[in-house]
C-alpha positions as CSV (number, residue, x, y, z in Angstrom):
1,X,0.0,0.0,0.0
2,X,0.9,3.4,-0.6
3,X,-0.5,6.6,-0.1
4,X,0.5,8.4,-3.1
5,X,0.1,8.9,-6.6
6,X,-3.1,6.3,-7.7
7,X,-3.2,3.8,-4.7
8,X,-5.9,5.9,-3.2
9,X,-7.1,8.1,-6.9
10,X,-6.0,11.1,-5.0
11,X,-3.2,13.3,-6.6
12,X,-0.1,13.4,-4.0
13,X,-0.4,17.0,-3.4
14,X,-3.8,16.6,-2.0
15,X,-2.9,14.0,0.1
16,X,0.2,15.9,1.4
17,X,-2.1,19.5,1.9
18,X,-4.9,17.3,4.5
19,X,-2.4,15.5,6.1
20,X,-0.4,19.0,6.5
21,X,-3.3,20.4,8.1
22,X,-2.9,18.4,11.0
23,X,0.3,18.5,11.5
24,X,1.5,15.1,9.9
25,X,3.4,14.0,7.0
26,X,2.7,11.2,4.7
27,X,6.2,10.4,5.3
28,X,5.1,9.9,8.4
29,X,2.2,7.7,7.7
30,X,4.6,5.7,5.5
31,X,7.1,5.5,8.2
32,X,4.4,4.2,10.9
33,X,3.2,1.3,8.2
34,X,6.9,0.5,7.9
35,X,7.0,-0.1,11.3
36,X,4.1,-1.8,12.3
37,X,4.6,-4.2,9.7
38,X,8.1,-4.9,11.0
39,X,6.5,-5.2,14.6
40,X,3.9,-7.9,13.2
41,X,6.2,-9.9,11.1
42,X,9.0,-9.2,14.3
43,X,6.5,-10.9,16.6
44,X,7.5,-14.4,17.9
45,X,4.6,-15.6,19.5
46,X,0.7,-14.7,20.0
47,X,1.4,-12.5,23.7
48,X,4.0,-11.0,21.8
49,X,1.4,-10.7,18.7
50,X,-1.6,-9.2,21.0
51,X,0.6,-6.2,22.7
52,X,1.6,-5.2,19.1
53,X,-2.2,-5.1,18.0
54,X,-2.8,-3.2,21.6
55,X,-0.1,-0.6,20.6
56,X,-1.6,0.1,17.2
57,X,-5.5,-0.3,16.8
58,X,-6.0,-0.6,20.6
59,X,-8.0,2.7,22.6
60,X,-4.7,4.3,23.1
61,X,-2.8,3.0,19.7
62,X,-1.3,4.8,17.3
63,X,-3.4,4.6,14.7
64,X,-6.3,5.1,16.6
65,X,-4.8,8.4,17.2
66,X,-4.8,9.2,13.7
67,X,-8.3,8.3,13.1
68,X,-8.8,11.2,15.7
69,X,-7.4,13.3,13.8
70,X,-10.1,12.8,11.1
71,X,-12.6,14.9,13.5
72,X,-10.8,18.7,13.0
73,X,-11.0,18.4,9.1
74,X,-13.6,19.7,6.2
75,X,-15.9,17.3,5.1
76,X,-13.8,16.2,1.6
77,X,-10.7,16.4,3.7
78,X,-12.4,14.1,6.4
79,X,-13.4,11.5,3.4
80,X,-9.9,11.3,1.7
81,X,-7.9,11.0,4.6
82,X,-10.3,8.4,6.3
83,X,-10.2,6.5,3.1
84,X,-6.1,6.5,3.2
85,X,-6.3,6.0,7.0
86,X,-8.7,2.9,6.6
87,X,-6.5,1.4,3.7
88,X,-3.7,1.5,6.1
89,X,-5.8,0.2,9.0
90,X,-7.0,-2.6,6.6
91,X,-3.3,-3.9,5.9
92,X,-2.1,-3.6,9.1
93,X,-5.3,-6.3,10.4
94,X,-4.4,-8.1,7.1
95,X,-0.7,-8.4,8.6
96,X,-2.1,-9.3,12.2
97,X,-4.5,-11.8,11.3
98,X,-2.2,-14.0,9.0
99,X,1.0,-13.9,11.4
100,X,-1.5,-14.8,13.8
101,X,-2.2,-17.9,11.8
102,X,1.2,-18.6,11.2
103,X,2.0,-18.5,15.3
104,X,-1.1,-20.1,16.4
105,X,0.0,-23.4,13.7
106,X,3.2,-23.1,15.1
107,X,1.7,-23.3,18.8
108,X,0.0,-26.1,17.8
109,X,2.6,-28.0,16.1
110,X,5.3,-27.7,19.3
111,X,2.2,-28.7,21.5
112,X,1.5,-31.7,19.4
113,X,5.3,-32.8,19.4
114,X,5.7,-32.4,23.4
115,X,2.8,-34.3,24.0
116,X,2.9,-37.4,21.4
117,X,2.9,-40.6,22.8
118,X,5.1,-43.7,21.7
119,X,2.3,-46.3,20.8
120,X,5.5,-48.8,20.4
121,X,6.4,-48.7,23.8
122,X,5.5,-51.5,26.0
123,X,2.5,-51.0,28.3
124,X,2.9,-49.7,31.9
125,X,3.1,-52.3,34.9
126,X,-0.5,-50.9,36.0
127,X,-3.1,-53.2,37.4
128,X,-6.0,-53.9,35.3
129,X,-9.4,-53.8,36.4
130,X,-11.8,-56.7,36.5
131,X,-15.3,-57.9,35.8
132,X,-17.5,-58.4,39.2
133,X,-18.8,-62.0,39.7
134,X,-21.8,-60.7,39.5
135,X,-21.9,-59.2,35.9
136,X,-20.2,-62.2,35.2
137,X,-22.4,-64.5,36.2
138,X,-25.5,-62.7,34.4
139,X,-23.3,-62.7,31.5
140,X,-23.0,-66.5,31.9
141,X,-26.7,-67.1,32.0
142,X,-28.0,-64.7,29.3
143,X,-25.5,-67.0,27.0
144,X,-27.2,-70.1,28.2
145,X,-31.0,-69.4,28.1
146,X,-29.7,-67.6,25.0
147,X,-29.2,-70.6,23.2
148,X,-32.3,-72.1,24.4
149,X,-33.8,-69.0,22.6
150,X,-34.9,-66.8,25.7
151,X,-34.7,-63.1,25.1
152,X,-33.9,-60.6,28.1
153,X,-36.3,-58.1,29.0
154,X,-36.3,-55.4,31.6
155,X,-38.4,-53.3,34.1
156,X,-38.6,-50.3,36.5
157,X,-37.4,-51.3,39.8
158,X,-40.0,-48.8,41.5
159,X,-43.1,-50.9,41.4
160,X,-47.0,-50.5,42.2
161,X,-48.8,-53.6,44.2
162,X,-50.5,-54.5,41.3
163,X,-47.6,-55.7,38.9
164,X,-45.3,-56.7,42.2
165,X,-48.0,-58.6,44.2
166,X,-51.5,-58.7,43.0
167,X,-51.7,-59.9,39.4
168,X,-49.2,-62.7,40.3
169,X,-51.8,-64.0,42.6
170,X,-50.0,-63.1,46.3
171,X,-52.6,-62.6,48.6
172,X,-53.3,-59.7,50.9
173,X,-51.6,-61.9,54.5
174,X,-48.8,-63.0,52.3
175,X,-45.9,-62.5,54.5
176,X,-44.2,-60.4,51.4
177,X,-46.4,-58.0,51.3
178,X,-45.5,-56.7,55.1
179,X,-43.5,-54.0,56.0
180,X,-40.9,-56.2,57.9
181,X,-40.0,-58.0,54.6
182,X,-40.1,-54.9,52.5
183,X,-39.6,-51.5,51.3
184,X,-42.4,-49.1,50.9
185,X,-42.3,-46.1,49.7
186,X,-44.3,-42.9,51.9
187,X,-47.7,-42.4,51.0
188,X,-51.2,-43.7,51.4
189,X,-51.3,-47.7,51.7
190,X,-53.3,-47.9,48.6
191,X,-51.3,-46.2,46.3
192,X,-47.5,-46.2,47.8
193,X,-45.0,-48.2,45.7
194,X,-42.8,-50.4,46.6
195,X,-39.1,-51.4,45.8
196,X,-39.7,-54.8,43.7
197,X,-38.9,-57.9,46.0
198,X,-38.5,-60.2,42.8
199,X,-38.4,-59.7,38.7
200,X,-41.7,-61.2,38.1
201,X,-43.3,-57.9,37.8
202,X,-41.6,-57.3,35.0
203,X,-43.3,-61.1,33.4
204,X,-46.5,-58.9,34.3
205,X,-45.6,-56.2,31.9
206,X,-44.2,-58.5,29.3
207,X,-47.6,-60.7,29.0
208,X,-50.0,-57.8,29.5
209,X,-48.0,-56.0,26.5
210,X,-47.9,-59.5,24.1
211,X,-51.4,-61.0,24.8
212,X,-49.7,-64.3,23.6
213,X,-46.6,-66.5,23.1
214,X,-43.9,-65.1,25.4
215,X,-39.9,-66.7,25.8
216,X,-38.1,-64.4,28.0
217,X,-35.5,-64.6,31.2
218,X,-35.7,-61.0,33.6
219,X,-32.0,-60.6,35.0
220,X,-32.1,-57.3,37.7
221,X,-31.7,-56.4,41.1
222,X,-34.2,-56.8,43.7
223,X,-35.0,-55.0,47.7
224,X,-36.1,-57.3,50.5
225,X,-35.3,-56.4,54.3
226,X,-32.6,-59.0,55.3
227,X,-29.1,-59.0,56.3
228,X,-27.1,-61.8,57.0
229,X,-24.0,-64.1,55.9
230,X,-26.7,-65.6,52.7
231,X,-29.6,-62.6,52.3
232,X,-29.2,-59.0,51.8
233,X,-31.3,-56.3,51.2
234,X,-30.4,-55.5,48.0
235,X,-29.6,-58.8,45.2
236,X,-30.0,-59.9,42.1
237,X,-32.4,-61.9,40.3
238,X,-33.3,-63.6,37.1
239,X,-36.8,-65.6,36.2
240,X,-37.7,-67.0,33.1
241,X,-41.0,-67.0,31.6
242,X,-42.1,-69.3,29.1
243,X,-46.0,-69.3,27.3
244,X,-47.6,-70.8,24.3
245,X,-49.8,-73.5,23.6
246,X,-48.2,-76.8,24.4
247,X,-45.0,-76.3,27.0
248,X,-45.4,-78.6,29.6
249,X,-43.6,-79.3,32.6
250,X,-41.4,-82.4,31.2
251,X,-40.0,-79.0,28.9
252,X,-39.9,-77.3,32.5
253,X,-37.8,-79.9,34.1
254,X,-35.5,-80.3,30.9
255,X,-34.5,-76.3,30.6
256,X,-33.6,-76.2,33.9
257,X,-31.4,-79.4,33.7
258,X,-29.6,-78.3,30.7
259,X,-29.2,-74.8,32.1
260,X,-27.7,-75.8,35.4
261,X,-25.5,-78.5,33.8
262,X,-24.3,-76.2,31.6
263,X,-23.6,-73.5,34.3
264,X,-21.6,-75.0,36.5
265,X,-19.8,-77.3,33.8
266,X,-20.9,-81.0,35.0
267,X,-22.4,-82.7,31.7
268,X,-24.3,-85.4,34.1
269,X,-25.4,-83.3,37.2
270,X,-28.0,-84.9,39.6
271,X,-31.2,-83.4,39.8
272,X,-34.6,-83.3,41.8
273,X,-37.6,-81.6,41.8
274,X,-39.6,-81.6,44.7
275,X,-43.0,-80.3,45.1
276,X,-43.3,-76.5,46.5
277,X,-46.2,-73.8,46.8
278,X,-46.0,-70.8,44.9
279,X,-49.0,-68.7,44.6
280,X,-47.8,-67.9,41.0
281,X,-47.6,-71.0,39.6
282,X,-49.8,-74.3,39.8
283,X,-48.1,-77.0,40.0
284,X,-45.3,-75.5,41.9
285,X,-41.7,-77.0,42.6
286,X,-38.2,-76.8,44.1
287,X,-35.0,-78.1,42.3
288,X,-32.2,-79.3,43.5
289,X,-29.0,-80.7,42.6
290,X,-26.5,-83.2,43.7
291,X,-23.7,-82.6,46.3
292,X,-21.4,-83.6,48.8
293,X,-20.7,-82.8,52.5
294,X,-17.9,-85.5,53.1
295,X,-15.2,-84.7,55.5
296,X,-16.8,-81.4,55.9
297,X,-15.9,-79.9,51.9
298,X,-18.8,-78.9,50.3
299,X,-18.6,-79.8,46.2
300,X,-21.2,-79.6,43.6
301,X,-22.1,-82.6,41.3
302,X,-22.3,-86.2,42.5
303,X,-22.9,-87.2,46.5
304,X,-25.1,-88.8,48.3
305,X,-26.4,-84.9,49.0
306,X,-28.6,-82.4,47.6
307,X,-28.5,-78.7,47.7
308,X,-31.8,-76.9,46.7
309,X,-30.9,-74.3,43.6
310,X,-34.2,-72.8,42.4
311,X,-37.8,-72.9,42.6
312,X,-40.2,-73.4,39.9
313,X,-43.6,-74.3,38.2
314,X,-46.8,-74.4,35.7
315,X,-47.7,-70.4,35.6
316,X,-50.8,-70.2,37.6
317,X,-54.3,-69.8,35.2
318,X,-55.5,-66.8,37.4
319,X,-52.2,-64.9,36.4
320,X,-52.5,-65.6,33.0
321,X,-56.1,-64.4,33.5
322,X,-55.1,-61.3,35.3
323,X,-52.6,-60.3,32.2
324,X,-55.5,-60.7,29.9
325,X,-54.0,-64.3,28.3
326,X,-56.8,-67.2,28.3
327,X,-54.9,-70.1,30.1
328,X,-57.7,-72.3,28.1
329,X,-55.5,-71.6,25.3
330,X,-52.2,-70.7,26.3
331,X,-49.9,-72.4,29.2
332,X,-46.1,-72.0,30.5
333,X,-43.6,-72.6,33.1
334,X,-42.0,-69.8,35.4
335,X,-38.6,-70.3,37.4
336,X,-36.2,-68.0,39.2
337,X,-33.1,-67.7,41.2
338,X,-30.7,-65.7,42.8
339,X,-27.6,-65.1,41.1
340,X,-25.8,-64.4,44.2
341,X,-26.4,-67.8,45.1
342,X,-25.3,-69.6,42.3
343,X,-22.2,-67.9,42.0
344,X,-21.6,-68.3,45.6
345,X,-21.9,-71.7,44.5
346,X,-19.8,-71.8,41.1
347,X,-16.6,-70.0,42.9
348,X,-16.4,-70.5,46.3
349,X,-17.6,-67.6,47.5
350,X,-18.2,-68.0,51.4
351,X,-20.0,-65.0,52.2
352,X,-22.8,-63.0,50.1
353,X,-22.0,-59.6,51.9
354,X,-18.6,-59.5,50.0
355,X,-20.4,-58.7,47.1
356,X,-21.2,-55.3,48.2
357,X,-18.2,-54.5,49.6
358,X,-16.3,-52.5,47.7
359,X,-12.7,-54.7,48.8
360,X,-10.5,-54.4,45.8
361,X,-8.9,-57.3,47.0
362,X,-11.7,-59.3,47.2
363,X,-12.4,-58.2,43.5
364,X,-8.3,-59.0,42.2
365,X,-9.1,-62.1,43.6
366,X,-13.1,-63.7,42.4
367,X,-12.8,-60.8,39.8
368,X,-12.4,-62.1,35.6
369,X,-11.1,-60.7,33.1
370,X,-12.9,-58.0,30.5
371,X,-11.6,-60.5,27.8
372,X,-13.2,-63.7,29.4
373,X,-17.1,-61.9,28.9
374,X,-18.8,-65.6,28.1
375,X,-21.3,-65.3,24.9
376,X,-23.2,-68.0,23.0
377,X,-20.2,-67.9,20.4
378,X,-16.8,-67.7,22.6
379,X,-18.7,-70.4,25.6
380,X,-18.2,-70.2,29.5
381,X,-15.9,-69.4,32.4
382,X,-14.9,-72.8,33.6
C-alpha cells in the first residue's frame, strides 16, 4: 500500500495539503506502516502478537490516534484522509491476522510434538481392572438361556402392588407384602409403591404387552429387608417366563437341567424336583441338585447330598387371567433364582456380603477378566 500517486485516486499533493493540516506528514504515515509491519512480522509468538495489535488499533494505539485526527478536518478532507487511513488500517489487520495464523499453527505443532505418545512402547506395569462375579455371572446365564432362545427383558425397579403382588396371585396376608419384609415407599397404603422384592413384575408387563406367546429370562436387582451371611437387602435376580400352547412341565424340568449343567460345567449333574407352593404358579416346585458334605468340603455334582438351587412351576391360570391371556388356550412354566447364590456356589464364594463390599482385594481375587465376557459364540468361564 501506498498513499501516493493512484493507490488511493488522489493526486499526491492533496494527500500531502490534509495531512499537513494536522500536523502530519505522509512520510510519516509511511514511516508508521513501515514499522508496524516490522513489529507484526517481528513478533515471535501470539502474547508478543496481541501487545503489538494493543499498541496500534487498541483505545490508546497509534493509529487510533490518527483516526482522531479525522474529527478537526472539512468534510472532503475528512473523506480522503479516512479513506487513506482505513486502507492503512486494513493492511495492518491483514498483517495481524495472518501472522496470527502462522503462530497459532506453530503453537499447535510444538504442543503436538511435546505431548505425542510412543504407541511402540511396552505398556505400563499398572493393574487392570476386572469384571464383578456378578456381571459375570448374568453374563453367563444370558449366554445359556440364549441358546435355548430366551430373550432378556427389563423393568422399572419402582413398582405399584399390582404388577409386584396382586396380578401374580399373592394374597393380601402374604408374609411379602408386610413392611418387615419390604420397602415401601411414603404415602397412602393404597397407592405407595414399593421397591420390587423379585423380577416377576416385570413377566407382568411382558404378558400384559404381548397377549400371547412369550420366551423371555428378567436378570435385575431386587429389595427385601434381610441382612445376614446368605440374604441382603439388595440382590440380584433372574426368572424366566415361558407361554404358548403346548410347554409342559417335562419342557420345564428339561431347561432347567440343561441350564444348570451347563452353568456349573458337570455334563451329568444330579437333579430333583420336589413339590413347593407358589401362589404364582400351579403346580409348583423346588430343584435341586447333587452334592457332597464328606469330610466337611462342600462340592457340587455327585454325593449322596442335595442342595436346593431354584424354585419353579406351571404359571398359575389366574395370572395368565389377570394379564388378559386365556390359560384355556395358552400355558407355560415360570422359574427364578438368585444369582448371588449360584455364583456363591460356582466360585467358592463364602460370604454374600462380599459382594457389596467394595474390597479391591476381594475383587483382584473372584474378579475375571474384561476378555473372558462368556457369549453363545466364545462359551463359558470354567
Amino acid at each position: 500500500m501506498t498513499l501516493r500517486g493512484g493507490a488511493l485516486g488522489l493526486p499526491f499533493c492533496l494527500v500531502r495539503r490534509i495531512f499537513k493540516d494536522v500536523g502530519v506528514s505522509v512520510e510519516d504515515i509511511e514511516t508508521l506502516k513501515a514499522e508496524i509491519l516490522a513489529s507484526v512480522a517481528g513478533a515471535e509468538n501470539l502474547a508478543a502478537l496481541e501487545e503489538v495489535r494493543i499498541a496500534v488499533l487498541g483505545k490508546k494505539g497509534r493509529l487510533t490516534a490518527l483516526m482522531k485526527t479525522l474529527g478537526a478536518m472539512g468534510p472532503e478532507e475528512r473523506k480522503a484522509a479516512g479513506q487513506a487511513l482505513n486502507v492503512l488500517k486494513n493492511e495492518i489487520a491483514g498483517a495481524l491476522d495472518a501472522r496470527k495464523e502462522t503462530l497459532a499453527r506453530a503453537a499447535l505443532e510444538e504442543r503436538l510434538m511435546a505431548e505425542a505418545i510412543d504407541v511402540t512402547l511396552p505398556p505400563r506395569p499398572e493393574r487392570q481392572g476386572s469384571v464383578h462375579p456378578i456381571s459375570q455371572t448374568i453374563d453367563e446365564v444370558v449366554a445359556i438361556f440364549g441358546e435355548m432362545g430366551f430373550t432378556v427383558a427389563e423393568g422399572p425397579e419402582i413398582e405399584d402392588d399390582w404388577h409386584n403382588f396382586t396380578a401374580l396371585n399373592i394374597p393380601l396376608d402374604h408374609p411379602a407384602r408386610q413392611e418387615l419384609d419390604t420397602f415401601y415407599f411414603a404415602g397412602p397404603v393404597e397407592d405407595r409403591k414399593v421397591l420390587r422384592t423379585h423380577t416377576s413384575p416385570v413377566q407382568i408387563r411382558t404378558m400384559v404387552e404381548t397377549k400371547g406367546p412369550v420366551r423371555i429370562i428378567v436378570p435385575g436387582r431386587t429389595y427385601r429387608c434381610d441382612y445376614d451371611a446368605t440374604h441382603s437387602p439388595m440382590f440380584h435376580q433372574v426368572e424366566g417366563l415361558l407361554i404358548d400352547k403346548t410347554t409342559h412341565m417335562g419342557h420345564l424340568k428339561g431347561c432347567l437341567t440343561d441350564f444348570c449343567r451347563a452353568y456349573f460345567g458337570i455334563d451329568d449333574l444330579p437333579a430333583r424336583f420336589r413339590p413347593s407352593y407358589f401362589p404364582f404358579t400351579e403346580p409348583s416346585a423346588e430343584m435341586d441338585i447333587g452334592c457332597t458334605r464328606a469330610g466337611g468340603e462342600f462340592k457340587i455334582g455327585h454325593g449322596d447330598d442335595w442342595m436346593e438351587i431354584l424354585g419353579c412351576g406351571m404359571v398359575n391360570p389366574k395370572v395368565l387371567e389377570n394379564c388378559g391371556i386365556d390359560p384355556d388356550v395358552y400355558q407355560g412354566f415360570a422359574f427364578g433364582m438368585g444369582l448371588e447364590r449360584i455364583a456363591m456356589l460356582k466360585y467358592g464364594i463364602p460370604d454374600l456380603r462380599t459382594f457389596y463390599e467394595s474390597d479391591l482385594r476381594w475383587l483382584r481375587h473372584y474378579g475375571f477378566s474384561a476378555l473372558d465376557a462368556p457369549s453363545m459364540v466364545g462359551g463359558l468361564t470354567r
